[in-house]
KELUMSE-638389 format. One record per residue (C-alpha): residue in three letters; x, y, z; residue number from 1. Coordinates in Angstrom, 2 decimals. Example, Ala and Ser with C-alpha at 12.3 -4.5 7.8 and 13.67 -1.06 7.14 Angstrom:
% KELUMSE-638389
> Ala;12.30;-4.50;7.80;1
> Ser;13.67;-1.06;7.14;2
END
This chain:
% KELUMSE-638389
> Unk;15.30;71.21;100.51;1
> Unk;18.71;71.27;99.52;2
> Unk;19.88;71.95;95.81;3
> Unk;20.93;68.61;94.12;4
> Unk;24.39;68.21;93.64;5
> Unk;26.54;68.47;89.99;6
> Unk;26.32;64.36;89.96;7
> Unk;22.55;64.17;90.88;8
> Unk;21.30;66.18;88.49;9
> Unk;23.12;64.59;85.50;10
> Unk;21.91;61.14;86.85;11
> Unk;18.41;62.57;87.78;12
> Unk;18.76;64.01;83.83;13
> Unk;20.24;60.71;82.48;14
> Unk;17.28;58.47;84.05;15
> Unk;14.97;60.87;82.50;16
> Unk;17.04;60.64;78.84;17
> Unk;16.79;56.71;79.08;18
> Unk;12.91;56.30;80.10;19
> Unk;12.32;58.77;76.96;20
> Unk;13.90;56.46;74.92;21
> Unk;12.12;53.39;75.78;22
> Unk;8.90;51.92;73.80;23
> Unk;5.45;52.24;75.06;24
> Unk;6.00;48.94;75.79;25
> Unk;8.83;48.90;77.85;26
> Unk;7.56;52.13;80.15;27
> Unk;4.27;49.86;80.24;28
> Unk;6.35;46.98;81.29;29
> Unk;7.98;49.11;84.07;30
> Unk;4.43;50.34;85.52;31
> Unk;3.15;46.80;85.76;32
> Unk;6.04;44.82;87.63;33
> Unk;5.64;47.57;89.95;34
> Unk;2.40;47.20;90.71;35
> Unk;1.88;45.77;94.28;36
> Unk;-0.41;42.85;93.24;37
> Unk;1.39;41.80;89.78;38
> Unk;2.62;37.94;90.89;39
> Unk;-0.81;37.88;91.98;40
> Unk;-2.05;38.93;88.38;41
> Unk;0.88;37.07;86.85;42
> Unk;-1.35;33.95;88.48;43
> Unk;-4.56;34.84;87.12;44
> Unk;-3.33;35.05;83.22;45
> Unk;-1.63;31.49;83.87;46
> Unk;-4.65;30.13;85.32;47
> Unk;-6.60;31.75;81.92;48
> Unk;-4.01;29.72;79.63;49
> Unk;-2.73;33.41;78.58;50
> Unk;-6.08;34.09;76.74;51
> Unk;-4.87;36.75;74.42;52
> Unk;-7.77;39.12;75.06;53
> Unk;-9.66;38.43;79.08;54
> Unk;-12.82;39.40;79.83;55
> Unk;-12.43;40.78;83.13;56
> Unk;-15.25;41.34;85.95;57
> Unk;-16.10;42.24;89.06;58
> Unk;-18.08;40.90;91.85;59
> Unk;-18.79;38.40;94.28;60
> Unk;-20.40;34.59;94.92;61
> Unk;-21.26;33.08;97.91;62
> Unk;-22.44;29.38;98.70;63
> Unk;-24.91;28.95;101.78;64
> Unk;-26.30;25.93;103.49;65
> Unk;-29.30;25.85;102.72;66
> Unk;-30.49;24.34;106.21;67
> Unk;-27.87;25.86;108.35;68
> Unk;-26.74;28.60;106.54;69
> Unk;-23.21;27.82;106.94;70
> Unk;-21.23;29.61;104.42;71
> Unk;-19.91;26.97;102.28;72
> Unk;-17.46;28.88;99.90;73
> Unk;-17.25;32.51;99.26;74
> Unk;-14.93;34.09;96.71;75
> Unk;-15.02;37.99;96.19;76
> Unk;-12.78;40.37;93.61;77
> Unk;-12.00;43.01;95.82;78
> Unk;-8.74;41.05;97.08;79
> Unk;-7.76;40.79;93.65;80
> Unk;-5.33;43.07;91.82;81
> Unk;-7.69;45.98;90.18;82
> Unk;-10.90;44.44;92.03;83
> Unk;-11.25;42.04;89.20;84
> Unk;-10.93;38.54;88.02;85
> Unk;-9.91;37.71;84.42;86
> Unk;-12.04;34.62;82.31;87
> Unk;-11.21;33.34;79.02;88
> Unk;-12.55;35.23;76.51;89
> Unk;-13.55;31.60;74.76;90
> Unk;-12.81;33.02;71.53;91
> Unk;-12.58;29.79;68.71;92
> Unk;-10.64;31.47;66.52;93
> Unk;-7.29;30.77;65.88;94
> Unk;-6.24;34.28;64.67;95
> Unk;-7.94;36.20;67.41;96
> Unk;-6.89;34.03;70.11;97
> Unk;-4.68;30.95;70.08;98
> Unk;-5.26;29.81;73.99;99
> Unk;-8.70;29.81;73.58;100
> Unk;-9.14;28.26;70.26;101
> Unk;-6.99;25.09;70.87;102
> Unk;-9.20;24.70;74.35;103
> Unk;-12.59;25.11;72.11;104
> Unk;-10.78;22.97;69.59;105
> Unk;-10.20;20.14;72.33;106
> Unk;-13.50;20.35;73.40;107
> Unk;-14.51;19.56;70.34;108
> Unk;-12.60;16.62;70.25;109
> Unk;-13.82;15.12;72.98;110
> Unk;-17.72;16.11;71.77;111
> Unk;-17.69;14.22;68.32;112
> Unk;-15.18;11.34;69.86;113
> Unk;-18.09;10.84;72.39;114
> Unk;-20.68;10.34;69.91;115
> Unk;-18.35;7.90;68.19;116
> Unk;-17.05;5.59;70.75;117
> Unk;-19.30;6.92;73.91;118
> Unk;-18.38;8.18;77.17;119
> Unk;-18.96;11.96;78.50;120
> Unk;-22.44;10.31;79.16;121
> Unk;-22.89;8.75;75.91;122
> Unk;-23.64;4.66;75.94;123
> Unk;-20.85;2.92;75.16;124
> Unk;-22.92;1.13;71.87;125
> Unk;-23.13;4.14;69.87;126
> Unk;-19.62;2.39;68.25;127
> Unk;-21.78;-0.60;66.80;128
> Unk;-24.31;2.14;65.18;129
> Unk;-24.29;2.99;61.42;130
> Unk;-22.25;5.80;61.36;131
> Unk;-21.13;7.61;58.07;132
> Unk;-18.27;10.66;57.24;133
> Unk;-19.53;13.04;54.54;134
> Unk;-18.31;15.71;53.25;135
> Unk;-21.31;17.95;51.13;136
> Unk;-19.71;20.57;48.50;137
> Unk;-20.72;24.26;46.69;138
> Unk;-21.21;23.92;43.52;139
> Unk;-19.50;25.14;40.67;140
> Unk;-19.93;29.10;40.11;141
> Unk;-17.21;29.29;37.48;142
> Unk;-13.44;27.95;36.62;143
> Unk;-10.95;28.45;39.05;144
> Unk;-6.94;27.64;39.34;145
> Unk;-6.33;24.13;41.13;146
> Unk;-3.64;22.72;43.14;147
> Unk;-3.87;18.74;41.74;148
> Unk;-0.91;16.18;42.82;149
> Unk;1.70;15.74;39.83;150
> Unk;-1.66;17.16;37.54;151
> Unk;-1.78;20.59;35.61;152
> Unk;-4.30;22.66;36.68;153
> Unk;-6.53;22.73;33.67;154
> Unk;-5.54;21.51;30.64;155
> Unk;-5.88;23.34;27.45;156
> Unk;-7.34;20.74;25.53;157
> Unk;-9.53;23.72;23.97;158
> Unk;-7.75;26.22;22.75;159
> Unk;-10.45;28.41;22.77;160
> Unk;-11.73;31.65;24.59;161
> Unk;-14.42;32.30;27.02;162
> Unk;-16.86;35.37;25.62;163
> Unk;-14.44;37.76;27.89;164
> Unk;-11.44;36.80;25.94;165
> Unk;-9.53;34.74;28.38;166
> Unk;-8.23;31.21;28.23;167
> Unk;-10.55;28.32;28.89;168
> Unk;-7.57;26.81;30.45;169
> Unk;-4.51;26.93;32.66;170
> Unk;-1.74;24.13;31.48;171
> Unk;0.56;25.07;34.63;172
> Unk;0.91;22.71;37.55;173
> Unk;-0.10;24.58;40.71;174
> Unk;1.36;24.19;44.86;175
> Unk;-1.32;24.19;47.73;176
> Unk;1.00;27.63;48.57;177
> Unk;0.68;29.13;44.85;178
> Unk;-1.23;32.49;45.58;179
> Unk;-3.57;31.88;42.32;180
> Unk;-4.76;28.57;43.59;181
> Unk;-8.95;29.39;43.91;182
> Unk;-8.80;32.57;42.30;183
> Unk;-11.27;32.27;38.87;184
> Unk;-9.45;32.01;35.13;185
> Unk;-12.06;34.66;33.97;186
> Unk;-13.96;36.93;36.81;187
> Unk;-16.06;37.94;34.42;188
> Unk;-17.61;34.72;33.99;189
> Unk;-17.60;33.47;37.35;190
> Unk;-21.30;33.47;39.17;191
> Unk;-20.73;35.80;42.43;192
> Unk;-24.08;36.82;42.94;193
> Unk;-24.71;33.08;43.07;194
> Unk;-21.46;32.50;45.05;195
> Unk;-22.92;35.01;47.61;196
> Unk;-26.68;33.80;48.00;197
> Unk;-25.66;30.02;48.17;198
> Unk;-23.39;31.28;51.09;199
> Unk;-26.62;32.89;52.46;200
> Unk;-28.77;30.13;51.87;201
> Unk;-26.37;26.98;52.94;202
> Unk;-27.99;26.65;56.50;203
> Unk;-31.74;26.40;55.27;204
> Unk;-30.36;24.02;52.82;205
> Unk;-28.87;22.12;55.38;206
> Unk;-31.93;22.05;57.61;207
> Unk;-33.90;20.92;54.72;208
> Unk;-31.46;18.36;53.94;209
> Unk;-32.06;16.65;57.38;210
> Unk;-36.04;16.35;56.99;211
> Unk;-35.22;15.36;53.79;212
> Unk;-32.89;11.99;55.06;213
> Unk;-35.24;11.25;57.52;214
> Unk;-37.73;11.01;54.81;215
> Unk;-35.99;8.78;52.38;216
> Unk;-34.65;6.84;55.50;217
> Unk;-38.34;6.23;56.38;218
> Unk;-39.24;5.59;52.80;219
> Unk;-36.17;2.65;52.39;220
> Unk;-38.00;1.18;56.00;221
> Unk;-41.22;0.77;54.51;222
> Unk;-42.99;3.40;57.18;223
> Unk;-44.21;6.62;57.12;224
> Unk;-42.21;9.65;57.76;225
> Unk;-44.14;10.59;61.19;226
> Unk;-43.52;7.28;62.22;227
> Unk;-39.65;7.42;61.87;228
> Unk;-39.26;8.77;65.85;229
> Unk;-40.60;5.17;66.97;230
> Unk;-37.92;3.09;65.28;231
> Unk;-35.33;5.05;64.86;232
> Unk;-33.19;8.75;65.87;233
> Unk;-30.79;10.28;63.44;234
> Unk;-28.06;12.38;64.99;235
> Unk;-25.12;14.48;63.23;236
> Unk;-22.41;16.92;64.03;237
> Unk;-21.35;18.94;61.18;238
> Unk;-18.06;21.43;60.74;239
> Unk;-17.95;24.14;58.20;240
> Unk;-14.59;24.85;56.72;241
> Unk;-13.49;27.46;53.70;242
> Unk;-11.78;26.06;50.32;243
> Unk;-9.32;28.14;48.67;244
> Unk;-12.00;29.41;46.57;245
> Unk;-14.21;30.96;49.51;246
> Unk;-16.97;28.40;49.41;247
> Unk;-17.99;26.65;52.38;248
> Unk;-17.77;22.74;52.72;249
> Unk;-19.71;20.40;55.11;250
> Unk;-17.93;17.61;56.68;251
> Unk;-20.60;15.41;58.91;252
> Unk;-20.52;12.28;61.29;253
> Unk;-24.28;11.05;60.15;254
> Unk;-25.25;8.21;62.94;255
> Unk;-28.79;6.13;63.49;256
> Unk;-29.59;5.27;66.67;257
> Unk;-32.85;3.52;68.30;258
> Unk;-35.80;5.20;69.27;259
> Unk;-34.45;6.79;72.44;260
> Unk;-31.21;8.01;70.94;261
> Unk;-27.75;6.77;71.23;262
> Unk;-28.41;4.58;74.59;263
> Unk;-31.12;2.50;72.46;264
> Unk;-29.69;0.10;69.43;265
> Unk;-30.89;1.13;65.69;266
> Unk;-33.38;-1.43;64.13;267
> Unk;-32.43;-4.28;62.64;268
> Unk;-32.92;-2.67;58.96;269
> Unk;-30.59;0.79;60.05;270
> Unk;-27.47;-0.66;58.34;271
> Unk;-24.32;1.58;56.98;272
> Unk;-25.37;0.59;53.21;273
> Unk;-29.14;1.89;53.84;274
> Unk;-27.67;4.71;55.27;275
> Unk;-25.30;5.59;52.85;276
> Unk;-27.67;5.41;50.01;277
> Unk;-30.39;7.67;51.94;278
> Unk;-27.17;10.08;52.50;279
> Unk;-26.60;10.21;48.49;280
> Unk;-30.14;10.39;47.58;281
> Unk;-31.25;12.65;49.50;282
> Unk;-28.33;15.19;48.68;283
> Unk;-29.28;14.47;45.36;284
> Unk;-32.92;15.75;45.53;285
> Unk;-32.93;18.76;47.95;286
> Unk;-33.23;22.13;47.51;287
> Unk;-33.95;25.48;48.82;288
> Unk;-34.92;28.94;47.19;289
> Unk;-33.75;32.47;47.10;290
> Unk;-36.40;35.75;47.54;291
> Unk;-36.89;36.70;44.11;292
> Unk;-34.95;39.70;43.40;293
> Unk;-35.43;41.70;39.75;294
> Unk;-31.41;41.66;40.12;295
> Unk;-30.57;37.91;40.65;296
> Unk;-34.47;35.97;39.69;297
> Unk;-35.17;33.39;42.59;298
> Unk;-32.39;31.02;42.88;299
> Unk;-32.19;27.15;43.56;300
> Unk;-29.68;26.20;46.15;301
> Unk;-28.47;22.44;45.82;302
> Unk;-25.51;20.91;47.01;303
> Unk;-22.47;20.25;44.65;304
> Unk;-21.61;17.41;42.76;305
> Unk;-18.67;16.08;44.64;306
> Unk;-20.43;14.13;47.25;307
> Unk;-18.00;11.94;50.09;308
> Unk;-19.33;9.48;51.96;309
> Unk;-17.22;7.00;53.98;310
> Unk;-18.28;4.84;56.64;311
> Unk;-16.38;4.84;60.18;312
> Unk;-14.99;2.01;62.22;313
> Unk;-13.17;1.55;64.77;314
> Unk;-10.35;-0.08;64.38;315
> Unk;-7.71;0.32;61.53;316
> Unk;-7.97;-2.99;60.38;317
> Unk;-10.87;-2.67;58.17;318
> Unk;-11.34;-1.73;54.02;319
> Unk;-9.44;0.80;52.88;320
> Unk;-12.70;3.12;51.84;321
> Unk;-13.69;2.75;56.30;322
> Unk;-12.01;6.40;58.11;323
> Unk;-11.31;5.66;61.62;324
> Unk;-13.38;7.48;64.28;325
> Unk;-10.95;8.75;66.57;326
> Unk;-9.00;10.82;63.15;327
> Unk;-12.79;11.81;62.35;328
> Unk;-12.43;13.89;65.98;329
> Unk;-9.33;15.05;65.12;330
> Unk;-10.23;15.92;61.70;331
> Unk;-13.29;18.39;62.97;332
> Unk;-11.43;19.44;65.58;333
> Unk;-8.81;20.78;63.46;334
> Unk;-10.91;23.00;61.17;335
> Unk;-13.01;24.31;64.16;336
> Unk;-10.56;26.90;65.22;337
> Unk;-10.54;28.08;61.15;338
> Unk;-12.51;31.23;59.81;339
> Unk;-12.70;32.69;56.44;340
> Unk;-9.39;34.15;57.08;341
> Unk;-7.51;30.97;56.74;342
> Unk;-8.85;30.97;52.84;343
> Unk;-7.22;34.56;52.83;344
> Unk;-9.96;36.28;54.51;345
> Unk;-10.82;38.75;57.28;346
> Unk;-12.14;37.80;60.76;347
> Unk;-13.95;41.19;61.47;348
> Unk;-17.17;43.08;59.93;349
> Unk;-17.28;44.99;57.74;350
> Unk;-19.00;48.71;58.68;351
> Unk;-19.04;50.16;54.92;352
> Unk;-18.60;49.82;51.74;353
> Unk;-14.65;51.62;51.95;354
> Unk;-14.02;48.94;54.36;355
> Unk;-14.33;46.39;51.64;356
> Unk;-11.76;48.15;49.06;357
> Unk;-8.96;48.59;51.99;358
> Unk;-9.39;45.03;53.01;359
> Unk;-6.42;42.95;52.93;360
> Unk;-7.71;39.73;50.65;361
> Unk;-7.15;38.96;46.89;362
> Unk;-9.20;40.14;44.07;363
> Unk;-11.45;37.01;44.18;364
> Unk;-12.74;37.68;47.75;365
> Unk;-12.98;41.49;46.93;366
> Unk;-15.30;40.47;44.65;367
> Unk;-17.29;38.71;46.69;368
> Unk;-17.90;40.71;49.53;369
> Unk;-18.89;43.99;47.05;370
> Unk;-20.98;40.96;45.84;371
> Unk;-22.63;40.28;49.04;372
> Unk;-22.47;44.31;50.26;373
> Unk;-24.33;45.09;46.97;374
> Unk;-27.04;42.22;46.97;375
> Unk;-27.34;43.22;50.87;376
> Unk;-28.95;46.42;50.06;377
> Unk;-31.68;45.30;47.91;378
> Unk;-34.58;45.54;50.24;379
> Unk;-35.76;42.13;48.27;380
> Unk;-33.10;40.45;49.70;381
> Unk;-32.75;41.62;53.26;382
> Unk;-33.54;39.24;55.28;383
> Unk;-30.84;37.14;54.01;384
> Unk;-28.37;39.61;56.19;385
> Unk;-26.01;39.95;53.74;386
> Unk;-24.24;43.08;54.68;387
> Unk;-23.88;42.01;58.17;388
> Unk;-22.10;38.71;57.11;389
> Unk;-19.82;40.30;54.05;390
> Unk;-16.90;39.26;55.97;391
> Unk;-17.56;36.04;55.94;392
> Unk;-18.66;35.80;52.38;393
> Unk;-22.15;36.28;52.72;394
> Unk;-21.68;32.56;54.96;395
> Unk;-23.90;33.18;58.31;396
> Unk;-24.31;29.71;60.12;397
> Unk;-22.52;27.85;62.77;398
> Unk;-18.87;26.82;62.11;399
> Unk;-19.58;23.51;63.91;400
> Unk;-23.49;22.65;64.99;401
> Unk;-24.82;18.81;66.39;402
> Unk;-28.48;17.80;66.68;403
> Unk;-29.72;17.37;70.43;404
> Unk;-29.21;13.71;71.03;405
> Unk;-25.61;13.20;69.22;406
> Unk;-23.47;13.71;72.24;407
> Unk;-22.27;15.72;75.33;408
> Unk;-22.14;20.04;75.23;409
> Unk;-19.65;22.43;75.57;410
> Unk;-21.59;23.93;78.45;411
> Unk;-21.25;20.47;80.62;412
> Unk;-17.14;20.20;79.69;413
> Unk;-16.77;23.35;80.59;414
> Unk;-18.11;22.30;83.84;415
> Unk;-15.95;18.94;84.32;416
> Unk;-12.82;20.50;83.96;417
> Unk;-13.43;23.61;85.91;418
> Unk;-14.62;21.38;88.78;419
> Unk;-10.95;19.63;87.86;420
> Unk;-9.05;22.98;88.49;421
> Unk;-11.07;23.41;91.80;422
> Unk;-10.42;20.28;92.99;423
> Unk;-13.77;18.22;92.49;424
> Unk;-14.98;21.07;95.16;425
> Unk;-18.21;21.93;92.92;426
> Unk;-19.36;18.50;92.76;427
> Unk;-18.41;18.26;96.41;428
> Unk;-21.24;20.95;96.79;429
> Unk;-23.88;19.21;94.96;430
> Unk;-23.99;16.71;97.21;431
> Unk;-25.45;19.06;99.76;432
> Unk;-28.71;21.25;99.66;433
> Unk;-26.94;24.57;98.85;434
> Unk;-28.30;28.10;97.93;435
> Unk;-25.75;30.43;96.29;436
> Unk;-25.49;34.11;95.52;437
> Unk;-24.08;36.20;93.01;438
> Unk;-23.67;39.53;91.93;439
> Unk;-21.13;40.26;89.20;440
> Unk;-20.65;43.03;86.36;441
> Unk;-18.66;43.68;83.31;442
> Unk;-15.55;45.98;83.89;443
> Unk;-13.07;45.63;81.07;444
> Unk;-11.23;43.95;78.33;445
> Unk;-7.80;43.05;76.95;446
> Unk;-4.33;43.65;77.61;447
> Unk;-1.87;46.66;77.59;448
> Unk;1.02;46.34;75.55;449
> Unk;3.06;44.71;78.29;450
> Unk;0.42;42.29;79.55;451
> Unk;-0.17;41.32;75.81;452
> Unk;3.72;40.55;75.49;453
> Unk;3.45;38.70;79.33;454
> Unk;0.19;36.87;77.79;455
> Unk;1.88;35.58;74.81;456
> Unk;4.78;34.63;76.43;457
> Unk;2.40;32.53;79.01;458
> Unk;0.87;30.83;76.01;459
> Unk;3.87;29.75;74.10;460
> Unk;5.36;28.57;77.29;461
> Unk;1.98;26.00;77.86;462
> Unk;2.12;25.72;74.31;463
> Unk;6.12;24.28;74.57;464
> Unk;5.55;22.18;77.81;465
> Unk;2.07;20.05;75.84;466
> Unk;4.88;19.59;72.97;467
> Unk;7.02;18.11;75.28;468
> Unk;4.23;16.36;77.34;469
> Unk;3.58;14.32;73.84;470
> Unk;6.85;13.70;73.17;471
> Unk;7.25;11.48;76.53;472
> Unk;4.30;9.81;75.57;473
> Unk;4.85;8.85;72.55;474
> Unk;8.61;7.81;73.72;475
> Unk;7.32;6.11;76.28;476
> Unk;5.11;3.88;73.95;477
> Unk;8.06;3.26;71.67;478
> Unk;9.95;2.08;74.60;479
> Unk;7.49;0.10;75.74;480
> Unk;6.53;-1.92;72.65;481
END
């Protein structure tokens, strides 16, 4: 070897200088458009929507004939840069992933637009079926700030105190934006132990609530409750969705249908009025109980006062108090992809009780989770997994759940459009008597710094080219009308 040169060491040296002075990022970004199989990779993340955090795994599947055994389609990771193969991590969540949650959120389009106006196997009739949008409420646990349109918040038409010492009222005019907008005039007064177990309890109640429109359904037909399943079916699809003040809201599509579900016509007496009143009455009259606790008694949960209910048509041209099926899709879709951490929130768990005192949220949700970490470990009160669910406000259900027979899954639209992206090749296959094989494992996670910058640049790039995509559209209409 011969001693570098004057020159080469001062450029070896200056090289060395420069990659010191880059980012983890940037040295990350070096190491990866290096690697031999990165437009390969650079493929796969496009093909995933740049999912912000890919499951990736390894394996193999193979397709036989099952008569022949004629290998139909094979497809193995050990081609594949690393010996893996990124998926979506299907993530619904806006603030974990974007990609994923507007996907989930159009499949949930599609799922309550096909219980409205059919398709995605749904009859076509289900559009002449009683169908109602409701919207079920928390009920009050104490005063808090409000944003009302050209309204103060509260007025202070008593000038009075609460027992604590604090204004009964507000007298300011409050902006959806205004940072005291759900926060309590007096935390002292406000209920959080009952804030927290109506969380806990809002899914029983809701179960209840079904049996109990079925029953005053049957009861406004004249028939017994048992005998309800030989006239008629009543379906649903409900989204949950956080107020300012951290308590959950229903909103509902409520539907009859005939005896075998949406492909059969309701009765003749399954109208929208009978239906509405069964939806009132019934939310009127239910309720659910608490484990008695020596802290908190045994609690009734009942739905709030504010009750919504507004029947949906399809067409625009109908009274003014009639909401429009395809905005009812768009309206639950919207609010799927929300958590508790649009209301000012957190998305993750909480581990212990320090957790809860470093969390970034206001002084209301504080509360409310030491609320639901303290009931939590009462050993009365258990099973109502409190502890576990303190993130979410003590809140455990489904953000969006549907009975059986409403409409299509998210399982079988998943399948449509990945036999889309393959070319109609899976359905291709089920024409034929096939036998397939499969062995595959978990391997790894996420991004490094560089393929999270790559990733998000993927996404805002899809993100830019759907913007433009509607923007045609919708110019092309104008043009054409």
């Amino acid at each position: 070897m011969y001693p570098l040169s004057t020159e080469a060491r001062r450029s070896v040296l200056g090289e060395a200088e420069r990659l010191r002075l880059l980012s983890p990022t940037e040295r990350d970004l070096i190491r990866l458009v290096h690697e031999p199989g990165f437009p390969r990779w650079l493929e796969q993340i496009k093909s995933i929507g740049g999912c912000a955090h890919p499951i990736y795994l390894a394996g193999h599947t193979t397709t036989h004939d099952a008569v022949t055994g004629e290998v139909l389609r094979h497809y193995d990771t050990a081609d594949e840069p690393g010996g893996r193969m990124p998926v979506r991590c299907r993530n619904r969540r806006e603030s974990r992933c974007e990609p994923c949650s507007y996907l989930h959120a159009g499949d949930t389009f599609h799922l309550v637009r096909s219980g409205l106006l059919g398709g995605k196997g749904v009859a076509d009739g289900v559009r002449r079926h009683p169908r109602l949008f409701v919207t079920l409420t928390a009920p009050s646990f104490g005063a808090v700030h409000r944003a009302v349109d050209g309204a103060v918040c509260r007025p202070r038409r008593e000038r009075g105190l609460c027992e604590h010492g604090r204004p009964l009222g507000c007298g300011h005019k409050h902006t959806d934006t205004d940072s005291v907008v759900g926060q309590p005039l007096c935390r002292d007064c406000y209920d959080y132990p009952g804030h927290a177990l109506w969380h806990a309890s809002a899914g029983a109640l809701w179960n209840r609530y079904c049996h109990m429109l079925r029953r005053h359904l049957a009861t406004a037909a004249g028939i017994t409750q048992t005998r309800l399943r030989e006239h008629a079916t009543v379906s649903f699809a409900k989204v949950a969705e956080y107020q300012k003040r951290g308590a959950v809201h229903f909103h509902a599509v409520i539907r009859i249908d005939g005896p075998d579900g949406p492909s059969s016509p309701p009765p003749p007496w399954a109208t929208t009025d009978l239906l509405t009143d069964a939806v009132r009455s019934a939310a009127a009259q239910v309720e659910v109980h608490t484990p008695y606790s020596p802290a908190t008694g045994e609690r009734g949960i009942k739905w709030g006062e504010q009750l919504d209910v507004h029947p949906i048509r399809s067409d625009a041209f109908t009274e003014s108090t009639a909401v429009i099926d395809s905005a009812v899709a768009a309206y639950v879709a919207k609010y799927v992809s929300k958590s508790v951490g649009d209301a000012g929130g957190i998305d993750y768990r909480i581990q212990d009780f320090d957790s809860i005192r470093l969390a970034p949220v206001n002084a209301h949700l504080r509360a409310l989770m030491t609320t639901c970490w303290r009931l939590g470990g009462l050993p009365e009160l258990e099973a109502l997994n409190l502890r576990t669910w303190t993130h979410t406000l003590g809140y455990r259900g489904h953000v969006l759940t549907k009975s059986r027979q409403y409409s299509t899954t998210y399982g079988a639209l998943r399948t449509v459009r990945a036999d889309h992206q393959n070319g109609g090749s899976l359905l291709a296959l089920e024409d034929k008597d096939t036998a397939t094989e499969s062995a595959w494992r978990y391997v790894g996670s996420g991004h490094s710094p560089a393929e999270s910058d790559i990733a998000v640049g993927i996404a805002e790039d899809l993100a830019t080219l759907r913007e433009i995509r509607r923007e045609m559209i919708a110019e092309g209409w104008r043009y054409a009308s």
